[in-house]
N, C-alpha and C positions, 0 to 999 in steps of 0.2 A: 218643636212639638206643641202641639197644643195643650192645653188644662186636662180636658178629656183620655188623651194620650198620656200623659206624665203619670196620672193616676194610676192607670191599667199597670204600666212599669213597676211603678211601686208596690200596687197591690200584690204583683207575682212576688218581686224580691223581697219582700215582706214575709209573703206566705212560706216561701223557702230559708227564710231567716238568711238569707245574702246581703250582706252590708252591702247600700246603693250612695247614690251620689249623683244629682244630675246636675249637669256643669253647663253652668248660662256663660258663652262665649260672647261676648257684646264687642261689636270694634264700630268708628262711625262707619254710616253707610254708604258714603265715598271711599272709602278704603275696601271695603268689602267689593264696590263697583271697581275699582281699579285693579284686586287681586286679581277677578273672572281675566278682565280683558286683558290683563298679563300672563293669564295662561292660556288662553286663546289664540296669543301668538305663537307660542311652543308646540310645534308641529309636533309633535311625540308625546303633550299631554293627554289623558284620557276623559278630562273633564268635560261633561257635558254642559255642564253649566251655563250661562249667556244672562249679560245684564240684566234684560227685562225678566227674568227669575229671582235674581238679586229683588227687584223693584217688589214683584210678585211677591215672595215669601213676607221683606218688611211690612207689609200691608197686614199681610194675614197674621203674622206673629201674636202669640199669647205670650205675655211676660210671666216669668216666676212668680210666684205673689211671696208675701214671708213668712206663711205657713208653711210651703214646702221646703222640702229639703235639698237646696239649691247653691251650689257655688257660681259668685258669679268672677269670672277671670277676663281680662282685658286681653283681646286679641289683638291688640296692637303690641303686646308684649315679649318676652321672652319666652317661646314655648317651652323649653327648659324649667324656667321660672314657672311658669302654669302647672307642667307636670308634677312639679316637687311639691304644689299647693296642693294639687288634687288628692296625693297619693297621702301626706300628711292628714289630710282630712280624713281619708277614709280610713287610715289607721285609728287616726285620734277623734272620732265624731264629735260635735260640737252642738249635736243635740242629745235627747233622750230617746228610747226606742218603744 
């Protein structure tokens, strides 16, 4: 998402008082190009996804800055591992409201 975008998120789950958490996913960009074209072999994935979108998106990407309230998890990781961080965070917030 973009800056512009992140904000509007917040703004809502702010105004509804819903604890949020936007979770910065980073893996290198090789990897992230080698997951597409491994599911683009699997004739019965639904992914429409295609490298040069991979390329696209990095391009355009806005990073977290450290004002916001952002996890950032290694997608080269144990998604298990990721989950257990997310969900502790948002039990346990690590900032002020």
């Amino acid at each position: 998402l973009k800056a512009a975008q992140r904000d509007v998120c917040a703004r809502l789950a702010e105004s509804q008082e819903i604890p949020w958490l936007m979770v910065h996913c980073d893996c290198p960009s090789e990897t992230a190009r080698q997951r597409v074209r491994d599911r683009q072999r699997q004739p019965d994935h639904p992914s429409e996804a295609f490298v040069e979108l991979v390329d696209e998106q990095l391009a355009q990407r806005e990073l977290p800055t450290f004002d916001e309230r952002n996890l950032q998890v290694d997608g080269t990781d144990n998604s298990d591992e990721n989950a257990q961080m997310v969900t502790q965070r948002l039990i346990k917030p690590h900032y002020a409201s």
